[in-house]
C-alpha positions in Angstrom: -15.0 -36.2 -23.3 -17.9 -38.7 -23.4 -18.8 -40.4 -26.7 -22.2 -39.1 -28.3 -23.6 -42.8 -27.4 -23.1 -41.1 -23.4 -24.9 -38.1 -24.6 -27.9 -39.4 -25.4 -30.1 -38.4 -22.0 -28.4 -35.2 -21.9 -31.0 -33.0 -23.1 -33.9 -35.1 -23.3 -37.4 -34.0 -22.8 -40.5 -35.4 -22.9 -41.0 -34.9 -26.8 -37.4 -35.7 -28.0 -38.1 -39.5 -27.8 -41.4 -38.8 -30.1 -39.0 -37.3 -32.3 -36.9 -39.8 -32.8 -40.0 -42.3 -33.2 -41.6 -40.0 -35.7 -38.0 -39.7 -37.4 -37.8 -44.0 -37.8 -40.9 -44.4 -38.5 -40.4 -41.7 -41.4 -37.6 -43.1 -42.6 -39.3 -46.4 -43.2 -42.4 -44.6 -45.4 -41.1 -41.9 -47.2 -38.0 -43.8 -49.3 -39.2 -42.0 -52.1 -39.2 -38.7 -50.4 -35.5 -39.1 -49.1 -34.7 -40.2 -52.9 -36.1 -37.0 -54.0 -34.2 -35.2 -51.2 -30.7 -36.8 -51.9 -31.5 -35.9 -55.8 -31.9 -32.0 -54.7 -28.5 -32.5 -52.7 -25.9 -35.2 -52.7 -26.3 -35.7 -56.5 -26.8 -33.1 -58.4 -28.5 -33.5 -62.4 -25.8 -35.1 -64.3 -23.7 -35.8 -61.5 -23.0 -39.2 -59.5 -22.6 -38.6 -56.0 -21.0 -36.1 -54.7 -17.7 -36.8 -53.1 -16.5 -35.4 -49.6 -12.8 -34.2 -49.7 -11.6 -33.4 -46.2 -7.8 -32.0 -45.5 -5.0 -32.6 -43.5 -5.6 -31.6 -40.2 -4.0 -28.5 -39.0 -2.4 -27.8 -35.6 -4.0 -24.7 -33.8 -2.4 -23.3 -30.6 -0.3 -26.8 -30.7 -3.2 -28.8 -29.8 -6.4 -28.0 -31.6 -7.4 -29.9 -34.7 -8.6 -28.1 -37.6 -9.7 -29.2 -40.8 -12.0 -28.6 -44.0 -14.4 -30.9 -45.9 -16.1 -30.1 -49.2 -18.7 -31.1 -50.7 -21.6 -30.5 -53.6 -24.8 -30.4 -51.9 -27.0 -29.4 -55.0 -27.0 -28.2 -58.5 -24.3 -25.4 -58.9 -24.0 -25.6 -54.7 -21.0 -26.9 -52.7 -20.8 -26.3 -48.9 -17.6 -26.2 -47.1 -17.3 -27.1 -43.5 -14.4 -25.6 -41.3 -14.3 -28.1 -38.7 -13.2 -27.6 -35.4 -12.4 -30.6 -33.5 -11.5 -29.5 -30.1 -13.0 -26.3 -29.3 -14.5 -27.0 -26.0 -16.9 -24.1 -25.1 -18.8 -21.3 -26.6 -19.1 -18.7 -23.7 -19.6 -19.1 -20.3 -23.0 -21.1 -20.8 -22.1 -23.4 -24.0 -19.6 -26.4 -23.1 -18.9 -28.5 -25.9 -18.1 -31.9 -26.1 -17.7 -33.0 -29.7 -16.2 -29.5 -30.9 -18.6 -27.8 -33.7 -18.0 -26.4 -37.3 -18.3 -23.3 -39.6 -20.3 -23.7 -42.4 -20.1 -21.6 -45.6 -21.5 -22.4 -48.9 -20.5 -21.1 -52.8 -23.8 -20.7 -55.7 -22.7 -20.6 -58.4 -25.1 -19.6 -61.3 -25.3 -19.0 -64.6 -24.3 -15.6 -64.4 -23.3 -14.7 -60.9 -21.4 -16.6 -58.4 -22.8 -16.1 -54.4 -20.2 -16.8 -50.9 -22.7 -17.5 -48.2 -21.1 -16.7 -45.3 -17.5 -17.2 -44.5 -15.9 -19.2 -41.2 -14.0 -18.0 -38.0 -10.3 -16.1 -38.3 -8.8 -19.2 -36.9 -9.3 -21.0 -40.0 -7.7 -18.2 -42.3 -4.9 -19.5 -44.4 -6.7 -23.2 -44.3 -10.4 -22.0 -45.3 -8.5 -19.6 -48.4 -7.2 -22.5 -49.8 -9.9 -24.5 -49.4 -12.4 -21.9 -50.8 -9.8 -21.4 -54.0 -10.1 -25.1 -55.1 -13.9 -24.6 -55.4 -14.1 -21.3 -57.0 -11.8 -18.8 -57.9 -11.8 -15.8 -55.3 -12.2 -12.9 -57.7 -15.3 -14.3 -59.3 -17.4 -14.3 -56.8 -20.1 -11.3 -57.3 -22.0 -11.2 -53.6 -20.7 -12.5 -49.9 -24.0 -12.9 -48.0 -23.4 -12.1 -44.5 -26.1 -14.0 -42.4 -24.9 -12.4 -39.7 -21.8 -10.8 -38.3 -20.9 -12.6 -35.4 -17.3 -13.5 -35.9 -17.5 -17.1 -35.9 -19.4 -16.6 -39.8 -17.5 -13.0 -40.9 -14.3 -13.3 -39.4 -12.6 -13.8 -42.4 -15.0 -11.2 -45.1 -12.0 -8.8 -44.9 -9.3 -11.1 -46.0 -12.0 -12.7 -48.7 -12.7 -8.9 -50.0 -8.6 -8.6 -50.5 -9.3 -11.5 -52.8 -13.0 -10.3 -53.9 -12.5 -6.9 -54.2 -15.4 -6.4 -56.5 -17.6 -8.7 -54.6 -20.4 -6.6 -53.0 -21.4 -7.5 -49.4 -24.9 -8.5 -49.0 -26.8 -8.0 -45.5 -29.0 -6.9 -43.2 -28.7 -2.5 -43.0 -27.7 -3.9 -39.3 -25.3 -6.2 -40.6 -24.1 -4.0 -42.9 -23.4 -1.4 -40.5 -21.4 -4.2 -38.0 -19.1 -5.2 -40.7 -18.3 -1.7 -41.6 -17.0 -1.3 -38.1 -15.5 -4.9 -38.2 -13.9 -4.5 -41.8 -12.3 -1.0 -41.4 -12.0 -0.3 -45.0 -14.4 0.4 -47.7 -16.4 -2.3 -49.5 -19.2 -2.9 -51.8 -22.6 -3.6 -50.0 -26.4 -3.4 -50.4 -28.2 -3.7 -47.7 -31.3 -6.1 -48.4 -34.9 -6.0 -46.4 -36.9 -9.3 -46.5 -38.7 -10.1 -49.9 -35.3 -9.1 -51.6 -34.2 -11.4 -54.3 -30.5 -11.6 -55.4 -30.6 -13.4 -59.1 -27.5 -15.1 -59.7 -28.8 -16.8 -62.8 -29.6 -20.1 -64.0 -32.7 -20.1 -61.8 -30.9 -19.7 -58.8 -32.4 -16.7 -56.9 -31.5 -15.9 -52.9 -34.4 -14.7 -51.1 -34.3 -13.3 -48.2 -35.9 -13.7 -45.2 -35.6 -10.9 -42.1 -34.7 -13.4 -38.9 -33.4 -10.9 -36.3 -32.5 -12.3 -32.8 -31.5 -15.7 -34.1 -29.3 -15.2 -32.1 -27.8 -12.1 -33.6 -29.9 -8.7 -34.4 -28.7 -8.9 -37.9 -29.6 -12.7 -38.6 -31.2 -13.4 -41.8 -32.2 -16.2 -44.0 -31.7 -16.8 -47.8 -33.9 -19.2 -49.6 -33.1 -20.6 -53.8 -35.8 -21.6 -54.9 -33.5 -23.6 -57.9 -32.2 -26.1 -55.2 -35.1 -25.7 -52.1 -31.8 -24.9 -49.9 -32.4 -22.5 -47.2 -29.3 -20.7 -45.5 -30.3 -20.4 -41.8 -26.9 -19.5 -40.5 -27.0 -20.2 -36.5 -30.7 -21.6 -36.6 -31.6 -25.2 -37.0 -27.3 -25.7 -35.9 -25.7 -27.9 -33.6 -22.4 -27.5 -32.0 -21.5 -31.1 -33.1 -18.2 -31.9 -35.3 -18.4 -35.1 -37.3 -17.2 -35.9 -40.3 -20.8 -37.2 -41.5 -22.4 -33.6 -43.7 -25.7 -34.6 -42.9 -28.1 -35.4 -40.2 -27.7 -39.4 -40.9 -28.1 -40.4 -37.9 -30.7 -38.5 -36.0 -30.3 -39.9 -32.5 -26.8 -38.9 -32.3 -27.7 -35.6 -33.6 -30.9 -34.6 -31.6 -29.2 -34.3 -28.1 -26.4 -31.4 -29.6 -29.2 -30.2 -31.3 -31.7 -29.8 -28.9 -28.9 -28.4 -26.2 -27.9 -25.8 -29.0 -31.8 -24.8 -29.1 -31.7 -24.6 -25.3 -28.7 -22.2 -24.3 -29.2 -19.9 -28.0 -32.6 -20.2 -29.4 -34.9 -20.2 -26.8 -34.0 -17.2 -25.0 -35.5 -15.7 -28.2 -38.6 -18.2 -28.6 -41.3 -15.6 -29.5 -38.5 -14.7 -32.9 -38.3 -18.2 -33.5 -42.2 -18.4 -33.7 -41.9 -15.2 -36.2 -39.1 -16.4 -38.0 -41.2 -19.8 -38.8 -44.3 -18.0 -39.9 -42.3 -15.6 -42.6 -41.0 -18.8 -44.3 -44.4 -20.0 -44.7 -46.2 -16.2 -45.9 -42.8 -16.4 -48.0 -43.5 -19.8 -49.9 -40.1 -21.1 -48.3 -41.9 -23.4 -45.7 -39.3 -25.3 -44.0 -42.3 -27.9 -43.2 -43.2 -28.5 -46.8 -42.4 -32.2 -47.9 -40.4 -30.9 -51.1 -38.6 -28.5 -49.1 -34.5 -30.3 -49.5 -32.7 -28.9 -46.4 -31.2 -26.9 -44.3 -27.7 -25.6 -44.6 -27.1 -24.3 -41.3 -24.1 -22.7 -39.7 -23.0 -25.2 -37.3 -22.9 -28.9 -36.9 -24.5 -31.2 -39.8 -26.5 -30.0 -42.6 -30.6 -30.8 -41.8 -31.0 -33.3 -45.2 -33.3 -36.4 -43.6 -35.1 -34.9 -40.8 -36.0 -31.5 -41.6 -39.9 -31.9 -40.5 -38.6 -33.3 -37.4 -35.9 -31.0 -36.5 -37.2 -27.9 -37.5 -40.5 -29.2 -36.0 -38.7 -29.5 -33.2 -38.4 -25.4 -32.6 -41.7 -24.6 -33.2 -42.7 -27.0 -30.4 -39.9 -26.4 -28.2 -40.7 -22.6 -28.8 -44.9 -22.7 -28.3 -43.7 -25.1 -24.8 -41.7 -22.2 -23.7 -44.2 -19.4 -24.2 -46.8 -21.3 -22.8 -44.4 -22.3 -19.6 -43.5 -18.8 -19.1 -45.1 -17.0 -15.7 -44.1 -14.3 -16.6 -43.0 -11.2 -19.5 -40.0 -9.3 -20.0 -38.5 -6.7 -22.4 -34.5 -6.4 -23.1 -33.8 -3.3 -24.9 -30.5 -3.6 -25.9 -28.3 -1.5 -28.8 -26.6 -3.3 -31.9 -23.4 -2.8 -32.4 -22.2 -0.9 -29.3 -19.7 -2.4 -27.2 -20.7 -5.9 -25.9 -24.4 -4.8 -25.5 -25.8 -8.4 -28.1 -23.8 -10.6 -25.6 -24.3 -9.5 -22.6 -28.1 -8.8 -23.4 -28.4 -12.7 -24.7 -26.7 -13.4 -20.9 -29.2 -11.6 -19.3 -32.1 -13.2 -21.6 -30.5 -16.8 -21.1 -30.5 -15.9 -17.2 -34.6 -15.1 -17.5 -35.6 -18.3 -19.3 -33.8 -20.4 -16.2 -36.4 -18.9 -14.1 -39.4 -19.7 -16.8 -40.0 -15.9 -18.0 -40.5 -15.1 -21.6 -37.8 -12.7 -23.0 -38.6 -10.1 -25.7 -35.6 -8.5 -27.5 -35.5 -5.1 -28.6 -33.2 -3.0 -30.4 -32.8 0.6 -29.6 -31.2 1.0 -32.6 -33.0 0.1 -35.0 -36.9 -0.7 -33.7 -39.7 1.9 -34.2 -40.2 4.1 -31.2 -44.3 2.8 -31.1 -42.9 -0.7 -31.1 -40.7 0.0 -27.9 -43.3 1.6 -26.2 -45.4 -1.1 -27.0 -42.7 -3.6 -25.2 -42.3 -1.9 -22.6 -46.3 -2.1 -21.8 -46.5 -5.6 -22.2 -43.7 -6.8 -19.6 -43.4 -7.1 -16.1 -39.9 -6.9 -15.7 -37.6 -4.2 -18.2 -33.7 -4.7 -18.6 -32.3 -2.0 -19.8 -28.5 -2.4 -21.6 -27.8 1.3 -22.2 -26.7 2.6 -24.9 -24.3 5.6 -25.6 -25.3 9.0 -25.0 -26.0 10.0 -28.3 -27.1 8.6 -31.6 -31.0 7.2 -32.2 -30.9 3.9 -29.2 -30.1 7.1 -26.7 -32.8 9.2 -28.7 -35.3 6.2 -27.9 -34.2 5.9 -24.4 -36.2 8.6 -23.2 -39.4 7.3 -24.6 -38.6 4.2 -23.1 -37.8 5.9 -19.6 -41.8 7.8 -20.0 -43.5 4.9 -20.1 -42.4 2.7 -17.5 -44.9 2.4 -14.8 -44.0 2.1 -11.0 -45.4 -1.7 -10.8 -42.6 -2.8 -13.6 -39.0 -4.0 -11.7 -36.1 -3.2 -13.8 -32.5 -3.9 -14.5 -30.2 -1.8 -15.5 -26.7 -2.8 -16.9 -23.8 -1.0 -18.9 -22.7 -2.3 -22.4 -18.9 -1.4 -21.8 -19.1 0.4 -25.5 -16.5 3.2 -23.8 -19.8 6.0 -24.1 -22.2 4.5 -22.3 -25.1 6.3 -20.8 -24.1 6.6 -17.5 -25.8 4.0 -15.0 -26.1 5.8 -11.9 -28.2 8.6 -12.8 -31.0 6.6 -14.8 -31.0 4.2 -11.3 -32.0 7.2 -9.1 -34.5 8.5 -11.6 -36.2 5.1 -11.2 -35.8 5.3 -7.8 -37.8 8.3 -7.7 -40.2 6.9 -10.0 -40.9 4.1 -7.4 -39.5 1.5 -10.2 -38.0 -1.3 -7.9 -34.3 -2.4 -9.0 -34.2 -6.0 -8.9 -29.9 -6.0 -8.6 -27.9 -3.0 -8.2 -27.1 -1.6 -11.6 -24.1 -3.8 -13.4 -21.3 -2.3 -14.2 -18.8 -3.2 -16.7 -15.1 -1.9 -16.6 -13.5 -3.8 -18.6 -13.7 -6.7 -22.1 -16.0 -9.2 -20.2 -14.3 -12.1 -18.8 -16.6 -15.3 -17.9 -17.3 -13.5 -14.5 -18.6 -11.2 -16.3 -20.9 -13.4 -18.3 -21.5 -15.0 -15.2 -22.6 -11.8 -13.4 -25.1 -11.0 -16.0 -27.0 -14.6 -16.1 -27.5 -14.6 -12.6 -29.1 -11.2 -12.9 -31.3 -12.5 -15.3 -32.0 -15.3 -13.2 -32.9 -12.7 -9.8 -34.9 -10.3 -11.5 -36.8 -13.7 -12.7 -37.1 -15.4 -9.7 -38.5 -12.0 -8.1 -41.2 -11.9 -11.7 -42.2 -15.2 -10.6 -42.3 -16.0 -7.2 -45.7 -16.1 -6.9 -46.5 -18.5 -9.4 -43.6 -20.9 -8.5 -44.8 -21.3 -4.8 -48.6 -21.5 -6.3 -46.8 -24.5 -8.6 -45.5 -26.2 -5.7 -48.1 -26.0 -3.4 -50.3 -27.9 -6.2 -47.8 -30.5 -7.0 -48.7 -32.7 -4.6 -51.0 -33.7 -2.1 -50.0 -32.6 1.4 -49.8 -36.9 2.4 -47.7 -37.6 -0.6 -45.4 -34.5 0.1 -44.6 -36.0 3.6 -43.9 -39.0 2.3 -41.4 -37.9 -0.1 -39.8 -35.8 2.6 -38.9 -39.2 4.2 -36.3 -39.3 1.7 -32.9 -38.5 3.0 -29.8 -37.9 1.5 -25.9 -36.3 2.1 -24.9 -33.0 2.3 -22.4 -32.2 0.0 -21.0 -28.6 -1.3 -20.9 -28.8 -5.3 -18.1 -26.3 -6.5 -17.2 -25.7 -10.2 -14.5 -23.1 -12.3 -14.3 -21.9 -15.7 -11.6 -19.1 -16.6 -12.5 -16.3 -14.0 -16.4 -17.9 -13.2 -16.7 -19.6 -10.2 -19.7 -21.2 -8.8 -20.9 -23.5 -5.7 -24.7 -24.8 -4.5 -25.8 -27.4 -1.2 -26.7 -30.6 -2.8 -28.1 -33.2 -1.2 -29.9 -35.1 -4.3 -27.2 -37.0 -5.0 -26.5 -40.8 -5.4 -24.0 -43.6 -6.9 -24.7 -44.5 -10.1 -22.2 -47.1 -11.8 -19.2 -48.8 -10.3 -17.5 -49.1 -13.3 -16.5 -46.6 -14.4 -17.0 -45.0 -10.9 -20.4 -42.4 -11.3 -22.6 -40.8 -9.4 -25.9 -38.7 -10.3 -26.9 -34.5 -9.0 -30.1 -33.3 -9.2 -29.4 -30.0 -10.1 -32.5 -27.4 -10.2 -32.5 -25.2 -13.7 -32.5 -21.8 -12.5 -29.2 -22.4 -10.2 -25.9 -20.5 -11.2 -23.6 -23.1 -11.1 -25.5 -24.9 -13.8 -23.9 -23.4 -16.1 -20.3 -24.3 -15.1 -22.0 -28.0 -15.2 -22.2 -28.9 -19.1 -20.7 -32.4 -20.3 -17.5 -32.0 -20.8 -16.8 -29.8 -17.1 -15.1 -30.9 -14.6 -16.0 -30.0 -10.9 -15.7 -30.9 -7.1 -17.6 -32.8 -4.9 -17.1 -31.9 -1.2 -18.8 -34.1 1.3 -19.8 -32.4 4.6 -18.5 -33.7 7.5 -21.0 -35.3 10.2 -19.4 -33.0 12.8 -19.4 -29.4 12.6 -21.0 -29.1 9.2 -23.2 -25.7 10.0 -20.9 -22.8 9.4 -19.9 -24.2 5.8 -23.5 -25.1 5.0 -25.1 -21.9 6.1 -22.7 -20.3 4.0 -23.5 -21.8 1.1 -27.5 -21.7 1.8 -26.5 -17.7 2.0 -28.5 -16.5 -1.5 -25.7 -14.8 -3.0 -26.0 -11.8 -4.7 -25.0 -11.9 -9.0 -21.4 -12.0 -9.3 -20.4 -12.0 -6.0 -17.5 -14.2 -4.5 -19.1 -17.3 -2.8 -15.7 -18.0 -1.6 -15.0 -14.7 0.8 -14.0 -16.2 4.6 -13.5 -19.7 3.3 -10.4 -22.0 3.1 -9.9 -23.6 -0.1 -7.7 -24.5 -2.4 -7.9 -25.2 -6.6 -8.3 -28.9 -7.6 -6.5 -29.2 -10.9 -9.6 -28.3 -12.5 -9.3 -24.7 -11.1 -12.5 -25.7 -8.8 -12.2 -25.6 -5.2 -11.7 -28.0 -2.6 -13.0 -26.8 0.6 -10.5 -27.7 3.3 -12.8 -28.2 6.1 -14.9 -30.5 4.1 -14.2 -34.5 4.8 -14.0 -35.8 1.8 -13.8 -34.4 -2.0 -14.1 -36.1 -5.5 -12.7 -34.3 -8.5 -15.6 -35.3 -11.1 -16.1 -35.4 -15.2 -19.8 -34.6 -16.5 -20.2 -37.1 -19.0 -24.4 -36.7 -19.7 -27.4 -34.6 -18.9 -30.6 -36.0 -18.5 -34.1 -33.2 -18.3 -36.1 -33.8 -15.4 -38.9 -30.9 -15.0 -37.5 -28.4 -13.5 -33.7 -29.8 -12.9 -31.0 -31.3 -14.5 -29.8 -34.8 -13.6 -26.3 -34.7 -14.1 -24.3 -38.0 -14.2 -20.4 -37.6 -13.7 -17.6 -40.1 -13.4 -15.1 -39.8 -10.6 -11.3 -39.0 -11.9 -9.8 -38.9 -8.2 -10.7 -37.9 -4.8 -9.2 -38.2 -1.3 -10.6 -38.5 2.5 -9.5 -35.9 5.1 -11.5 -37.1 7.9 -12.6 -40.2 9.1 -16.3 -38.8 9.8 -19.2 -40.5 8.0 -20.6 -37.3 5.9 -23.5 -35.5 7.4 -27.4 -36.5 6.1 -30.4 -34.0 5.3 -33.7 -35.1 6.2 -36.7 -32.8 5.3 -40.5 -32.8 6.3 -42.0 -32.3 3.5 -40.5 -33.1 -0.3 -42.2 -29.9 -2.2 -39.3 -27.9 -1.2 -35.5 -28.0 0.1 
């Protein structure tokens, strides 16, 4: 994959490069600030620098690298990094091309000792003795669970075989996932924000109620002794590098601000509440004394916290003010796949612009759902099982949907689900319009799957805002400049792309070469399109040109809006290019391609790949698109 110097348009936007001004500029005023950081951090009171140990590299699967790296980060604090060098995606939406790492972290004070979080079950026998050459297992008093997605509690139950006096600290959420996750008994208390764990010494973990970054459990813990907050998969970046910190902040900004895009801001409004209990809780990430950020993934936040974290808030306000339209998720914690596929469904929404509200039938106040479910113009429903208090909550949800609202309905494959069909003819005779047929899952969700639920998301958005869009376009341009735009022509080409059981294809014709050498070429790609997400840098894909003869049946075809999930490829020849994507036999030319960098451009991606190999099948030039106007395809 592309070095991060390739990276750097990939998620740009218009205020990234004001971040990274604001971030130089910084670094040239405030030495005395940074001084006073890398005090509170890298060298602790009567300590020289701290030194980073890093292991031998482990083989995983025969041709993963893992590896740890330890460090103190501030008085009594060490974190240690699981870092995985190779893993290439994160779902079906994430592609990653530097890897990303695990980050846990040992207090130790004067007379308790604190785990935050723990690291993925891959990492096992590596991380154990890692973790035993900073502290001795059986000491430790508390494992704070930020949040039990397995990637940061995979490995609790082998640390309480070690631990077994060590009570488990959470969310009541949390607490309740790792009971199901752990499968034996274990010490817990389940902590609501404004709780304090004292460890001694002056080190004290507050806690801060973060739910829906990106997890329903998440929370935050804040010691006041070394101005560390533990943010767990906020303020990360899927980004392995051997440097702890965020040193260099133009290398770090594109992971980070791609991270932002597929996890956090899906959940923007949370964000925006998450921010403002930090400040009512004194723990202002935005304060100039405030020394970092020990996130989950990727490097720690250490010399640009103002900027990075800034970065959210703004990202987050954009988004909310962008957003045409509202929508509600209710979805049920811990029950089958319902936090992953609802966080499809939400990703799926923001593609088409529409603000995404998350709410837990589990665990939210009845008022509050109601309240959700008067505010938003489109419901999803992930159901939950037929008993227990998200099914008790159901029917109050159900009573006060009104006729205007369009809803989607989807099962959580939790093996009791509240059967679908039913609750989609009793909205049917409520005159509630169902965006997609209901979704049913019938087995553990494959990238299809995943695949089938963002593209729901996308549809019931596109329907929420269809009126705004073509309002948008119309007032884009002036009618003169639109025509001349349209004069514009370009190829016709049918983009097609795998990953695992996903598969994807679109009509492009905004495409161009870009480099000779290596050999490149640009795509426009529009945001809300399926494929996008089977186009991250890293994938690889196929380039089909359309052949100057007898091109209509294969592009009609492909100009046929799909509906989510179904097979693009029904009644077409093709065959897998070594990347699994297809190579459409009729087409008269094809180019197996790399993504090697994202650039943001409005409303589309422009992605630039590198050709790995291609071959011609027809001696036909490849067919041209010419429009009228340039406001639309």
């Amino acid at each position: 994959m592309s070095a991060s110097a390739s990276l750097a348009s990939r998620a740009v936007t218009a205020n990234a490069p004001a971040l990274v001004s604001r971030a130089r500029m910084t670094r040239r005023v405030a030495a005395a600030r940074a001084a006073t950081v890398r005090a509170a951090i890298a060298e602790p009171p009567g300590s020289s620098a701290s030194e980073v140990k890093n292991s031998e590299i482990q083989m995983f699967e025969g041709t993963k690298r893992l590896q740890t790296q330890v460090a103190e980060i501030g008085a009594d604090t060490t974190c240690i990094r699981s870092l995985d060098w190779d893993r290439d995606r994160f779902d079906i939406e994430f592609g990653l091309d530097l890897g990303t790492t695990y980050n846990s972290y040992v207090i130790k004070g004067a007379s308790k000792t604190a785990l935050v979080d723990a690291s993925h079950a891959k990492f096992e026998q590596l991380y154990i003795d890692t973790l035993k050459g900073v502290v001795d297992p059986a000491s430790i008093d508390y494992i704070v669970c930020s949040h039990t997605e397995p990637d940061h509690s995979g490995l609790i139950g082998p640390i309480l075989e070690l631990a077994p006096d060590a009570t488990v600290v959470g969310s009541k959420v949390c607490i309740q996932f790792l009971e199901n996750l752990v499968q034996k008994p274990f010490k817990s208390r389940a902590v609501k924000g404004g709780d304090v764990v004292d460890l001694g010494g002056g080190h004290e973990l507050r806690f801060i109620m973060a739910p829906n970054l990106h997890w329903p459990d998440t929370m935050f813990s804040f010691d006041p002794a070394t101005k560390l907050m533990y943010t767990c998969d906020a303020f990360g970046s899927h980004y392995c590098t051997e440097d702890m910190f965020d040193t260099n902040l133009e290398a770090v900004l594109p992971h980070y601000r791609f991270y932002y895009e597929c996890l956090m801001k899906p959940n923007a409004r949370s964000v925006l509440t998450a921010l403002r209990k930090c400040e009512s809780d004194g723990a202002n990430p935005l304060d100039n004394d405030f020394a970092g950020i020990c996130n989950g993934h990727g490097p720690l936040l250490k010399f640009n916290v103002e900027e990075l974290v800034g970065g959210y808030k703004k990202w987050s306000e954009d988004a909310l003010e962008k957003a045409k339209a509202a929508t509600t998720v209710f979805y049920t914690s811990d029950y089958g796949f319902s936090d992953r596929l609802s966080q499809s469904i939400a990703r799926g929404l923001t593609k088409a612009d529409v603000e995404v509200t998350m709410m837990d039938m589990n665990t939210e106040d009845t008022q509050e759902l109601i309240e959700a479910v008067s505010k938003a113009a489109g419901i999803v429903l992930v159901v939950p099982p037929a008993t227990g208090p998200a099914h008790d909550n159901l029917a109050a949800i159900i009573g006060n949907i009104k006729s205007k609202q369009k809803i989607l309905i989807a099962e959580s494959y939790g093996g009791n689900d509240e059967p679908v069909g039913p609750l989609a003819s009793q909205f049917a005779g409520m005159g509630v319009e169902e965006v997609v047929p209901a979704l049913k899952v019938k087995e553990n969700p494959t990238e299809a799957t995943y695949q089938l639920f963002e593209e729901s998301g996308t549809d019931l958005g596109q329907v929420l805002t269809k009126k705004e869009t073509l309002k948008a376009m119309k007032n884009a341009m002036s009618p003169d400049v639109a025509k001349a735009l349209g004069r514009v022509s370009g190829g016709l080409y049918v983009v097609t792309a795998a990953q695992g059981t996903a598969k994807s294809a679109m009509i492009a014709s905004w495409i161009a070469q870009a480099s000779f050498e290596p050999l490149g070429f640009t795509v426009a790609i529009a945001k809300d399109r399926a494929i996008e997400s089977l186009m991250q840098v890293g994938d690889k894909f196929v380039l089909n040109c359309l052949p100057e003869q007898g091109f209509e049946p294969l592009m009609k075809h492909f100009l046929i809006r799909f509906p989510p999930g179904a097979d693009r490829f029904e009644g077409v020849e093709w065959a897998p290019a070594s990347c699994g994507a297809p190579i459409l036999k009729e087409a008269a030319a094809y180019m197996e391609c790399t993504v090697t960098s994202r650039m943001e451009a409005a409303d589309h991606w422009i992605v630039y790949s590198e050709v790995r190999e291609g071959k011609v099948f027809k001696d036909e030039k490849t067919a041209t698109h010419h429009r009228k106007v340039a406001s639309y395809y």
